[in-house]
Structure formats: structure tokens, C-alpha cells
TIRONU-667661 format. One record per residue (C-alpha): residue number from 0; x, y, z; residue in three letters. Coordinates in Angstrom, 3 decimals. Example, Ala and Ser with C-alpha at 12.3 -4.5 7.8 and 13.67 -1.06 7.14 Angstrom:
REM residues 2
  nr       c1       c2       c3 rest
   0   12.300   -4.500    7.800  ALA
   1   13.670   -1.060    7.140  SER
//
This chain:
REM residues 169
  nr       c1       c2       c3 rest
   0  -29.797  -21.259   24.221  UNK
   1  -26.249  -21.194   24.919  UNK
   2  -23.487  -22.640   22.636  UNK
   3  -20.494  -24.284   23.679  UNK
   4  -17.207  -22.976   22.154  UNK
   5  -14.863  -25.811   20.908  UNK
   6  -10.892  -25.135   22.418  UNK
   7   -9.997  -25.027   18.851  UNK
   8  -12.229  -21.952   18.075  UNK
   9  -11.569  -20.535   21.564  UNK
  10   -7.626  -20.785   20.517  UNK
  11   -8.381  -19.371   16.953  UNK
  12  -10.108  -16.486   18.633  UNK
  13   -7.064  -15.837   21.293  UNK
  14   -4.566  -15.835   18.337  UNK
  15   -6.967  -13.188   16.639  UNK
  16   -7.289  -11.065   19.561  UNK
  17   -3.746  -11.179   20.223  UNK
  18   -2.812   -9.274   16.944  UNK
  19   -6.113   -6.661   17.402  UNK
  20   -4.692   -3.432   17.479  UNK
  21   -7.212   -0.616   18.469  UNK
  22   -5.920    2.366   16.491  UNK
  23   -7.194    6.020   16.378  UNK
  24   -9.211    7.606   14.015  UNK
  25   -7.260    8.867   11.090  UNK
  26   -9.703   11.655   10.421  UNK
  27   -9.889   12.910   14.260  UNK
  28   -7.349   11.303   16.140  UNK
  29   -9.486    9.886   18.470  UNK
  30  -10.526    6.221   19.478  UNK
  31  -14.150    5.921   18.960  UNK
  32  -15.987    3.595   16.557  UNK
  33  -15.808    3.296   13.393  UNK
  34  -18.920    4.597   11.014  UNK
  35  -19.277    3.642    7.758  UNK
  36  -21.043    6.981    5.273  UNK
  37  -21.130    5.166    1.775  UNK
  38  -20.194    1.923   -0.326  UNK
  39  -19.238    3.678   -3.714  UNK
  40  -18.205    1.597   -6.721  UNK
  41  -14.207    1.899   -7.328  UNK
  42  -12.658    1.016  -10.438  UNK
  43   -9.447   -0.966  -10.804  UNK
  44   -7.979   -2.172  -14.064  UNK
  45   -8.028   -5.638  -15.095  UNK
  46   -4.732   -5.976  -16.713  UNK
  47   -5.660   -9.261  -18.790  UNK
  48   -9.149   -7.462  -20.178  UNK
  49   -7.722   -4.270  -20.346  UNK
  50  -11.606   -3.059  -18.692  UNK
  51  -12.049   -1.902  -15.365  UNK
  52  -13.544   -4.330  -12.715  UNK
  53  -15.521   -2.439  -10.319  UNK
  54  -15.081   -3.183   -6.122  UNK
  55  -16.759   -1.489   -3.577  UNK
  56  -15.225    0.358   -1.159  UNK
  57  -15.896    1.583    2.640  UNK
  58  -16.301    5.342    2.902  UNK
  59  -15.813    6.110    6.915  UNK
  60  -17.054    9.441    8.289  UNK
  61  -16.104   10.812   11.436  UNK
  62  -18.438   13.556   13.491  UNK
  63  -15.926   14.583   15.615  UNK
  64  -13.901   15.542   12.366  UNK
  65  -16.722   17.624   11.168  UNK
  66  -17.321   19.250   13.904  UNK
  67  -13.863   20.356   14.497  UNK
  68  -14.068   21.649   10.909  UNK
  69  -11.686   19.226    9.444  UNK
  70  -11.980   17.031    6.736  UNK
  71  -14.682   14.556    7.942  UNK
  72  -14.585   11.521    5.541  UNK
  73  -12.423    9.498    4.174  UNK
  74  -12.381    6.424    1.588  UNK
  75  -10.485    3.038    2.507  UNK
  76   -8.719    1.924   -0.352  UNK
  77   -7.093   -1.865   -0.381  UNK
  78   -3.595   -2.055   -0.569  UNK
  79   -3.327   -2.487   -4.131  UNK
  80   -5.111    1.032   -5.001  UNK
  81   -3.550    4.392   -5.239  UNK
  82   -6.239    7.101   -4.897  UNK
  83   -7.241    8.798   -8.439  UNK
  84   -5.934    5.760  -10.004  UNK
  85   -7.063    2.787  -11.956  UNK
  86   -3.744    0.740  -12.504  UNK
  87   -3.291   -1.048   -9.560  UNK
  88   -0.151   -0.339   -7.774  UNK
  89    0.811   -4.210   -7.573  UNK
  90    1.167   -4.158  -10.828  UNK
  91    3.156   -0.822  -11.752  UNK
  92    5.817   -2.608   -9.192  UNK
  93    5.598   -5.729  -11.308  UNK
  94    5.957   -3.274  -14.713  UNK
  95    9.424   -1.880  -12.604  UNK
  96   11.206   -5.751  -13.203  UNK
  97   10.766   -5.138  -17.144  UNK
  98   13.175   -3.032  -19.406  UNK
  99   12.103    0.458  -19.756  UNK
 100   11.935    0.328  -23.755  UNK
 101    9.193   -2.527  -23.251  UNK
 102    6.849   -0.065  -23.548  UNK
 103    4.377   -3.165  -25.294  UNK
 104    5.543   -5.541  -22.588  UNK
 105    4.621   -2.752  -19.533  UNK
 106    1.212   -1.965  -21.474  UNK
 107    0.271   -5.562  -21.329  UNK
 108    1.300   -5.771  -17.737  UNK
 109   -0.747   -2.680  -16.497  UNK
 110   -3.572   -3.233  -18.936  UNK
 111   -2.927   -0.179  -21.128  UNK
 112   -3.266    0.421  -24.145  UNK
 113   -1.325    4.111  -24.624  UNK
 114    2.225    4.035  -24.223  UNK
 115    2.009    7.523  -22.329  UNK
 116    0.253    5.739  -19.896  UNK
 117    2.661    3.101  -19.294  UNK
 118    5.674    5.420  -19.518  UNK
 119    3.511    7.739  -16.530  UNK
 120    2.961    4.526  -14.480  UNK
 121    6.839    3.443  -14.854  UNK
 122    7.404    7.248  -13.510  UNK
 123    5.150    6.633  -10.673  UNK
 124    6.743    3.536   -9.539  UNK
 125   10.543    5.017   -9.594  UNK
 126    9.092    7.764   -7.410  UNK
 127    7.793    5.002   -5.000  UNK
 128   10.748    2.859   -5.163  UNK
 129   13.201    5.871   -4.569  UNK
 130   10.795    7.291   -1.654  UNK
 131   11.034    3.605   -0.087  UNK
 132   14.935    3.488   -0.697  UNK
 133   14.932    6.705    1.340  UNK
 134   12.692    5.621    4.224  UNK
 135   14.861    2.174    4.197  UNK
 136   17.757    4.286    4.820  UNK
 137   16.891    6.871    6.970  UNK
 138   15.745    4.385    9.439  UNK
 139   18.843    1.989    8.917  UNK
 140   21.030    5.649    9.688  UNK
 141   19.204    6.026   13.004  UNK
 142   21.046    2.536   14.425  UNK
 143   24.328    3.871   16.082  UNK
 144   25.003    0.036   18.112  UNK
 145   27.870   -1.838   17.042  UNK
 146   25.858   -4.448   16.125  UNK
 147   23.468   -2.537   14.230  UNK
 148   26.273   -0.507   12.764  UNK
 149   27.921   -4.312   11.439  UNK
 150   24.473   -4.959   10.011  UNK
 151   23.977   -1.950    8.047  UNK
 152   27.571   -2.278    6.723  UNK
 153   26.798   -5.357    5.700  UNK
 154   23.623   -4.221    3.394  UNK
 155   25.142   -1.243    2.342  UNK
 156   28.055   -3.040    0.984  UNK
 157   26.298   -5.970   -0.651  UNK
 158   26.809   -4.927   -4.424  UNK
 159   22.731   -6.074   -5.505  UNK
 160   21.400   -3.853   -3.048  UNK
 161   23.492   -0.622   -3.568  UNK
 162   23.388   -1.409   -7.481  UNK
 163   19.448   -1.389   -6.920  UNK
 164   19.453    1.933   -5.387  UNK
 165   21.564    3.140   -7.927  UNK
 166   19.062    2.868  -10.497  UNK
 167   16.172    4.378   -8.955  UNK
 168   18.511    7.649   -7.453  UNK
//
């Protein structure tokens, strides 16, 4: 039996389709399909419980990859995790905002209990920031318009944003 589409769901669909992207394999650089090897358990720290709540994850494999001798699998993290990490990377941002004596304060935000740990996690996140400062820049230096030129001046110059690049140079 055949089902009738309602035009709503036939102009939810359109709006989906319209923002598909087909991209290439990350392991191959090919378009082909993707195919899924595993669905391990991944930790991720719960920062209220302090425990790890476990997620699972996709683990694609790629043929072509293998064949070529290359590395032929590859785990797809969500945004929030950093591979070989359990503090999600949300929240090491978040720990940034705090004063870096805080150590208690950035403990209870990460969901740590050793102060190493936070003060390693703070570390990680100025490397981020400062790496993301640099990317900002390097593409705002590639503008050579007047127009783009006027904008840049204008970030560049506004005090909060060179002041927040100050502290994480």
C-alpha cells in the first residue's frame, strides 16, 4: 500500500535535504558508504556525580583504507569528547570563565576530584583557546578588501576582544 506524504512532511524533508552534505570518507578520501565496525562503550564524566556515564559510540571502518594500508577505522566522537579523555570538553571551556586559583571551583565544574587534574584540564583549554585565537586570525589576515580590511580593524581594535587574546597568548 502506498502512503500519501502530507506538504508539511514533504517541506520538512526539502529543508533536510537542502542542508545534506555528502562528504568523503575521512579514512580514504573517497565517497562511498558509510560502514559501521563496532558500538564500544565510551566514558564521559558526569561533573555533578563525579562517575563516568557511559555512551556508545559508532566505530566506522573503511576497506578501501585497509587495503591501501592506511589506517582503516576510526571512532566518531560527539562534539563534546576529546579522544583519550573523560572530561568533556564543554565543560573545560566552561572551567576557562573561572579564576585560575579556583582550583575547588574548576574541580566541581569538571567533576574532579585532584587538583592536578583540574590544573591539566585548565592547560588544555588555554591551548584550545590560543589555537582558535590563531585560526580566528589567520583567516581574518587573509581579507585584503576595504571593506573587510574596516571590519577587521574594527575587531582588532575593540579593547574586550584584544584584552581576551591577551590572556590566552
Amino acid at each position: 500500500m502506498v502512503q500519501k506524504l502530507s506538504i508539511h512532511y514533504k517541506i520538512s524533508l526539502a529543508k533536510r535535504m537542502k542542508n545534506f552534505k555528502i562528504n568523503s570518507c575521512p579514512l580514504c578520501g573517497k565517497i562511498h558508504s558509510l560502514q559501521i565496525h563496532s558500538y564500544p562503550k565510551r566514558g564521559s564524566r558526569d561533573p555533578g556525580t563525579g562517575e563516568n556515564a557511559w555512551l556508545k559510540i559508532i566505530v566506522m571502518i573503511c576497506k578501501g583504507a585497509e587495503k591501501l594500508g592506511k589506517k582503516y577505522t576510526k571512532r566518531l566522537l560527539p562534539d563534546f569528547l576529546l579522544p583519550y579523555r573523560v572530561i568533556r570538553s564543554d565543560k573545560t571551556l566552561e572551567a576557562q570563565q573561572e579564576d585560575p586559583g579556583e582550583f575547588e571551583k574548576v574541580c566541581s565544574i569538571l567533576g574532579c576530584m585532584d587538583l592536578r587534574t583540574a590544573r591539566k584540564y585548565l592547560e588544555y583549554g588555554k591551548k584550545a583557546i590560543k589555537k582558535a585565537f590563531l585560526a580566528i586570525a589567520e583567516r581574518l589576515s587573509h581579507f585584503s578588501s576595504p571593506l573587510y580590511q574596516k571590519r577587521r580593524n574594527e575587531l582588532v581594535t575593540n579593547s574586550r576582544f584584544t584584552g581576551n587574546i591577551r590572556n590566552y597568548l
